[in-house]
N, C-alpha and C positions, 0 to 999 in steps of 0.2 A: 495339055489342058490344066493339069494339078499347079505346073512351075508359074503358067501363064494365071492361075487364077490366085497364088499365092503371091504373085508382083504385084495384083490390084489391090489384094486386100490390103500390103502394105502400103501402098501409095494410099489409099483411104485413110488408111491409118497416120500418116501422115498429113495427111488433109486437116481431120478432125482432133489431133493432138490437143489442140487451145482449149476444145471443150467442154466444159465442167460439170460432174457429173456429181450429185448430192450424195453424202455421207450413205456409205452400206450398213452393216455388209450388207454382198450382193451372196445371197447365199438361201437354199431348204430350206425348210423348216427343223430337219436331219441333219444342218450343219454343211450340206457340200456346197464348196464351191462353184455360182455358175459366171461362164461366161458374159463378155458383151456381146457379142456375137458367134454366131452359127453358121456355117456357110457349107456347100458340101464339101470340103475338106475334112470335116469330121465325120462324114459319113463316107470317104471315098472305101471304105470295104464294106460296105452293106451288100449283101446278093440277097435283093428281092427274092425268087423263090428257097432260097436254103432259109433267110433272117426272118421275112414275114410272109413270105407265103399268101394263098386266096385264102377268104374268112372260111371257117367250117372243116381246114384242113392243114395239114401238118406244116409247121409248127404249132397254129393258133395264135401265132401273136395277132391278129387281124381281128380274132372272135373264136367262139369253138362251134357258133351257128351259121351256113351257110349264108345266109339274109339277114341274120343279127333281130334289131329291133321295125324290122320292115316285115318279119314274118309275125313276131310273137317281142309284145311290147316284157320287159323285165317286172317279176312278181312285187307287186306293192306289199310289202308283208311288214308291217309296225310290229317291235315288241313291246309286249304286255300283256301285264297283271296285277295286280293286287286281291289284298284282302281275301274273302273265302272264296270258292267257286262259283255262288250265285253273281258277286259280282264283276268277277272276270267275266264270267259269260255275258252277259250284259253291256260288258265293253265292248266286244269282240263279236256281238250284233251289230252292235253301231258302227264299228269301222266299216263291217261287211257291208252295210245299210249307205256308207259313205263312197263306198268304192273301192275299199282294200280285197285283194287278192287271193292271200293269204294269210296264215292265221301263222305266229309267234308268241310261245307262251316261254313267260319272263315268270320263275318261281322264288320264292318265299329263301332265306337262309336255310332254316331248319331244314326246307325239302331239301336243297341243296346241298345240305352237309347231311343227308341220312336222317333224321331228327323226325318224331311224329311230334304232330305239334303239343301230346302231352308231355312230352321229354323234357326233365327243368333245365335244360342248356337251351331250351326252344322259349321259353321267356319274353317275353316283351316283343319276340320278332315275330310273330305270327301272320303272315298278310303283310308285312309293312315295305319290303322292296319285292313283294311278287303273290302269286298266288301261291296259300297251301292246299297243299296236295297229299294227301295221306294214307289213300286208296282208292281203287277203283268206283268205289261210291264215287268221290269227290273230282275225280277225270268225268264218270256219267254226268254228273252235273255241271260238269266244266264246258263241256260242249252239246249238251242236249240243244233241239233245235239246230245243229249245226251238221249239216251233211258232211261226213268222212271221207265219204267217197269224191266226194266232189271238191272239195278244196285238200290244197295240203299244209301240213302244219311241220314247223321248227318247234325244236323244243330245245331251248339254252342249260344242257344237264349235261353232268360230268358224271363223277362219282359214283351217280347211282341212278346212271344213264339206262343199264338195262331196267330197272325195273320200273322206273317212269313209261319206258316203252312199251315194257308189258303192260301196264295199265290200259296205254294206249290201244293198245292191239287187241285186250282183253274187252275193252269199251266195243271195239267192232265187231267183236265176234259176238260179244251180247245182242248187236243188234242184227246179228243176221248178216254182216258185210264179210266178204271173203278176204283175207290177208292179200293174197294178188291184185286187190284193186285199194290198197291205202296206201296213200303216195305220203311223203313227209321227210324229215332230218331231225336227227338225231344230235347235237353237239357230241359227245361221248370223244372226245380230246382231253385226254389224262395228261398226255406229256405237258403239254403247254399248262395245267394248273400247278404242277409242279414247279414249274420256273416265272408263275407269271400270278395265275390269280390264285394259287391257293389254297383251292378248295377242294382237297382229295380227301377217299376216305382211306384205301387199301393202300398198300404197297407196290410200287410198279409193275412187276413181275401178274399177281392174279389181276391186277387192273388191266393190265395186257390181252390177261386169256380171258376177261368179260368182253373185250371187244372184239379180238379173234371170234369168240364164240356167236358174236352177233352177227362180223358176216358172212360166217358161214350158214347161219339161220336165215338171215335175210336172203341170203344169194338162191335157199332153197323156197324160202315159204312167202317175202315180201319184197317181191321184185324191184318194186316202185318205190323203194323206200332207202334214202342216203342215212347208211349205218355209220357215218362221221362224218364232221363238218371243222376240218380241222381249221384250229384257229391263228390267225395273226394279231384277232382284234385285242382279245386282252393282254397278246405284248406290245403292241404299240400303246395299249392305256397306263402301263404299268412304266411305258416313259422309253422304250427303245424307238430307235432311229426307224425310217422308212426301210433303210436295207437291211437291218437287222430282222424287222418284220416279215420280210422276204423269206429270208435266207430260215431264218429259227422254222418257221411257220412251214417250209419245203424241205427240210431237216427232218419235223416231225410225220413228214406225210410220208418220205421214203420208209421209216423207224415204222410206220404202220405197216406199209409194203410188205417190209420184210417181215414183220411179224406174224403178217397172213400166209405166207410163204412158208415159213419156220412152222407153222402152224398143219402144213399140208395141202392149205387149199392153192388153185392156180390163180396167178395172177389176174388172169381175166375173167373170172369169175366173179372176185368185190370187188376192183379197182375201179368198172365203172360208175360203181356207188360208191366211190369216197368222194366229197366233195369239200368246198374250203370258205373260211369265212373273214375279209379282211374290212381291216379299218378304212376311212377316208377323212385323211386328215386336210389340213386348210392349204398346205402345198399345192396348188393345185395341178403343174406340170409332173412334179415329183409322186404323185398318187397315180396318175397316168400309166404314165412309163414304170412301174409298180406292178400295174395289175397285166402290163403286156410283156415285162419280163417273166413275172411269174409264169403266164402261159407255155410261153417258149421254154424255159427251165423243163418243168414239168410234164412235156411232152418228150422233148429229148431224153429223160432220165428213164421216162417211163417204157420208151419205145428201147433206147439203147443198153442200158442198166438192166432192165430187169427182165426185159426180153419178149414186154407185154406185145402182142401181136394184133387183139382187138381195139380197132380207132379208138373206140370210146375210152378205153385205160387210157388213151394219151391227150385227152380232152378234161383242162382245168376248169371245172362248172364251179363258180360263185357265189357269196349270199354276200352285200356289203352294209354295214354300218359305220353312219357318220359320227366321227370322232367324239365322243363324250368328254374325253381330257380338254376337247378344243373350247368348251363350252366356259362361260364367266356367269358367277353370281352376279355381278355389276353388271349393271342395262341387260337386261336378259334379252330383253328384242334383239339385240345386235347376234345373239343364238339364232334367231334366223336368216339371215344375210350367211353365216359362217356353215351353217347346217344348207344351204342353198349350192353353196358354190363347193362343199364336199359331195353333195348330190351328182351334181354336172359333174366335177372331174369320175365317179365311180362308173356312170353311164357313159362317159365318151372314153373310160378304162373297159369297157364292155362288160359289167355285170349282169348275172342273170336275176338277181334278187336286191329289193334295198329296204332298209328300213332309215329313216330318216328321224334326225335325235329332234324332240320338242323341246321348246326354248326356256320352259320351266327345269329341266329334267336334273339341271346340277342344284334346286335346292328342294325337288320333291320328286314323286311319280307326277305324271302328266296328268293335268285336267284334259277333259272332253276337251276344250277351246283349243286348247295349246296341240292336241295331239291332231286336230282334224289340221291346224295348218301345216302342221309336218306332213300328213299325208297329202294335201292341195300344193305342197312344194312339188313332191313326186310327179304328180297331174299334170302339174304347169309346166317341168320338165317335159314330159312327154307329147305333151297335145299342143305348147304353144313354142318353145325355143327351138321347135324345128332339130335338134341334138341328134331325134331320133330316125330322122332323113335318108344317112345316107351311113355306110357302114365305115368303122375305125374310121372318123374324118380327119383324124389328126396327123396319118400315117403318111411317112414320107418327109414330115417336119426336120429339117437341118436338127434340131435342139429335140424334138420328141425321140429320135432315133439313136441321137448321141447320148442322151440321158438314158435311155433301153438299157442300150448296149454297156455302160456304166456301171450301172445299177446290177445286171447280170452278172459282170465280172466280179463286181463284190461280192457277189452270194458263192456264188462259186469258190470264192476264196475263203470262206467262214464254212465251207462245206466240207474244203480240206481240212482245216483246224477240228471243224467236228471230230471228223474221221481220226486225226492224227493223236487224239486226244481218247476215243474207243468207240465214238458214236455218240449217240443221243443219250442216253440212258447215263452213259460214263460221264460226258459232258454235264448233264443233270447235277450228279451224287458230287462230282469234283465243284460245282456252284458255279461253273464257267457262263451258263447264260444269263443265271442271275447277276453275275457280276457285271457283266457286260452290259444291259436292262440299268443295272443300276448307276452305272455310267454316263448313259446315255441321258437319264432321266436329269441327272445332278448339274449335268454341263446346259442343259436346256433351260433349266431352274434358275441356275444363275445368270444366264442371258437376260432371264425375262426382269430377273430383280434389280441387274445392272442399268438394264432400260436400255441393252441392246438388241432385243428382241420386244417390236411393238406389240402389244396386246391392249387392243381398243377400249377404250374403258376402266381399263387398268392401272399400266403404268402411265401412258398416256392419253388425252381428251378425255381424261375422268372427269364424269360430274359428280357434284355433293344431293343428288338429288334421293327423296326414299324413296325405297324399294316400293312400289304396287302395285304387285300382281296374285291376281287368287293363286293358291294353293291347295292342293287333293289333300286333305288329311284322313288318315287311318282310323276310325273307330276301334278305340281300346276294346271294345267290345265284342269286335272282331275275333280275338283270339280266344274269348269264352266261347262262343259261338262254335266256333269249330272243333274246340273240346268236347264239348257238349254233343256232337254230331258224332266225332270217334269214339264216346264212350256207348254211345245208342247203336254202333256198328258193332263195337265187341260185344257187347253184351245180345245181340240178334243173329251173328252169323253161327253156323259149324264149327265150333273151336277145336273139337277132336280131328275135324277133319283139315286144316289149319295147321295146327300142330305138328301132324303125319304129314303134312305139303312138307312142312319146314325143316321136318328131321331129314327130309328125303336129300332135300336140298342140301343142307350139311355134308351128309353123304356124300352126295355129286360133284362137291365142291373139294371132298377130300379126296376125288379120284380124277376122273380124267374125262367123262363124260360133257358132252354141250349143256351146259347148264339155262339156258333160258328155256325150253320145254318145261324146267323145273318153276323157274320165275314164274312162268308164265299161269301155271298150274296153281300155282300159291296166289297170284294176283285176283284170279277167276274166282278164288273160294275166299275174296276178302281180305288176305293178309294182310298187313300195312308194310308200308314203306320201312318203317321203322324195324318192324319184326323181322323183312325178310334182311336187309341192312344185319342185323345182329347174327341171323344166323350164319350169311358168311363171314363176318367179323371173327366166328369163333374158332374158323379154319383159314383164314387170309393174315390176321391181325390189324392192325390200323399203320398207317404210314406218319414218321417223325420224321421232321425236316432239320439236315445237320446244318449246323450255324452256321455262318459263314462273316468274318471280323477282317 
């Protein structure tokens, strides 16, 4: 059959020699080479049950749900925030009020880098890419009106991941809600800001043991709650390849693995709560076969590797974001068309969560307008292209299959260099992902400038037309406002009792104890973000990034 279907393809090929076929390349958005044709030739080793398997069961390339989007349609969850709590909340009625799912909270620099917004490195940026956050007051007003129990929320935090948590946590337990019934995600992906966005506070090493310590806390006290949500998306924005995203992105989730490990607890205890969060760039085959490598990776590792025994450790759960990088200030409408068809490939890659990028978003935060058509993209995905019909429809594709299976083996081989090189952490310190990230980024760059790579609006079918579209602006006044709010909280709570949370905390952190009991404690009694940030600061230190020329 293989000899007899390799003599047609050539006589075809023969056939259509004369044929002319317009200027490439024919190539990713990641640069790989694709064929003109697919045939099962490239698939003659696929074994259905070992490669993909039924949806819901091992490997998962098919889905990690046995009925996929026929049981339970993928969480509509937009992120954002701005400005103070009052008006985050406010937004995050209205989504609710429009049909979103759940709830993503997008915060402020400052919160992000540890900073209360009185902090004068917190300056100018108060509110202005997210909401600030500075304590527990300001979580209570972030979601008042908003039932806990009943929706679940993401929250895009690194650094000073647990103690946004504990806010989080500290907000339920004020109202009466038991920890076993708050469902939600945590980002708390340290390694990836290290190589990618940036924004750390400690040193690897105690950055480590705040997340070790979280799931061990979650695993005992917040069952329903994903204690990471490791990322790909901000290395794919920071300009690595599709397979790079993979590979880094499955790199860092084994580095958690074993850290939980190393740490004492059993693997199946948190694994089922780690979950993962990847980009969806405009590739559209290439994003596919992306999110069904990953699966299959990540089952095998987890089942053969590390010895995990409960299904759910060998089951890759999802949150997806459409590509931000993919987006142009020029024609910003054409953000929709591009934000449309990153959608569809993340849903027919089988996500369980999307947030889909507004068409304003590369030259502001989203208006009301812009953000309701990102979320009616979702909608119309779901309820009218039929996508969500019938499960992995793509499966079986000559080219879907051969690209999988592609795609896989390069990770795999970036998996050995990891290893060969001391792991993740080593790879880190030696600058190897960074270099590699910045590689990717450079060689893409210059496609687009040579005008080898089309970008609509850009280098190409540019008009001279002006820009006009409303834009969300930040009230400067914003960030008095919130000052204002944190000086009327110190000046009202317990400070001795505050104080005695924070030395304790110190303490805890100088030994060996789970420290978010302690978080958690110091959150309840008002502490700010800021304060308890400092207190381990005084026993962690802050993390410097070695240069790399």
């Amino acid at each position: 059959m293989a000899e007899e279907l390799q003599r047609a393809e050539k006589e075809w090929r023969r056939r259509v020699e004369r044929e002319k076929e317009r200027p490439g390349p024919f190539e990713t958005v990641s640069g790989k080479k694709i064929k003109d044709l697919y045939t099962p030739r490239d698939t003659a080793d696929l074994d259905y049950r070992r490669d993909l398997g039924f949806p819901g069961e091992y490997p998962f390339t098919r889905g990690v749900q046995p009925n996929m989007y026929r049981g339970r349609l993928w969480t509509m969850r937009q992120f954002s925030g701005f400005g103070d709590a009052t008006d985050s909340n406010r937004r995050y009625r209205y989504l609710l009020e429009q049909g979103q799912t759940g709830l993503s909270v997008a915060f402020d620099m400052p919160t992000i880098m540890g900073y209360d917004s009185d902090h004068p490195r917190s300056a100018g940026e108060v509110g202005r890419c997210g909401v600030a956050i500075d304590s527990l007051e300001d979580m209570e007003i972030l979601f008042e009106a908003i039932p806990l129990e009943k929706i679940t929320t993401s929250m895009t935090i690194n650094g000073p991941a647990a103690v946004l948590w504990c806010f989080y946590l500290a907000c339920a337990l004020k109202r009466g809600i038991g920890l076993d019934r708050v469902g939600g995600t945590i980002q708390n992906d340290i390694l990836k800001e290290y190589t990618a966005q940036k924004s750390w506070i400690f040193p690897p090493e105690p950055s480590m043991r705040l997340i070790t310590d979280i799931f061990a806390f979650a695993a005992r006290e917040v069952p329903r709650w994903n204690t990471v949500s490791i990322s790909g998306y901000h290395i794919r924005e920071a300009g690595s390849t599709a397979v790079q995203e993979l590979a880094f992105t499955l790199a860092d989730g084994f580095a958690y693995v074993e850290a939980g490990i190393e740490a004492g607890l059993d693997v199946d205890d948190f694994a089922p709560r780690l979950s993962f969060f990847f980009n969806a760039h405009l590739d559209f085959f290439e994003e596919i076969c992306k999110y069904r490598a990953a699966r299959r990776i990540w089952a095998r590792h987890m089942k053969e590797r590390f010895g995990a025994k409960d299904p759910r450790s060998w089951k890759m759960r999802f949150h997806t974001q459409t590509a931000g990088c993919s987006l142009t200030a020029q024609e910003p409408e054409n953000n929709i068309v591009r934000t449309a068809l990153e959608a569809l490939a993340a849903v027919l890659g089988g996500t369980q969560s999307l947030h889909t990028n507004s068409m304003d978003e590369v030259l502001a935060l989203p208006t009301e307008k812009a953000v309701k058509i990102a979320l009616r993209t979702q909608q119309i995905i779901a309820f009218e292209s039929g996508a969500a019909h019938t499960i992995d429809p793509l499966a079986g594709s000559y080219f879907i299959e051969s690209l999988t299976d592609e795609m896989e083996a390069e990770a795999e081989s970036y998996f050995e260099r990891i290893e060969a090189l001391g792991g993740v952490l080593t790879a880190i310190e030696k600058g190897f992902f960074q270099q590699e990230i910045a590689d990717a980024a450079y060689t893409y760059q210059r496609a687009v400038e040579k005008g080898e790579r089309v970008v609509v609006g850009v280098n190409r079918f540019a008009s001279e037309e002006a820009l006009n579209i409303a834009l969300l602006k930040i009230d400067a006044a914003v960030e008095q406002k919130q000052i204002a709010r944190l000086r009327r909280l110190k000046e009202r709570r317990d400070n001795i009792a505050v104080a005695e949370a924070l030395r304790r905390l110190g303490e805890a952190a100088a030994g060996s104890e789970n420290l978010i009991p302690h978080i958690l404690k110091a959150a309840q009694l008002y502490a700010t973000e800021g304060e308890i940030i400092s207190a381990l600061k005084k026993v962690f230190g802050e993390y410097r990034e070695q240069p790399i020329f």
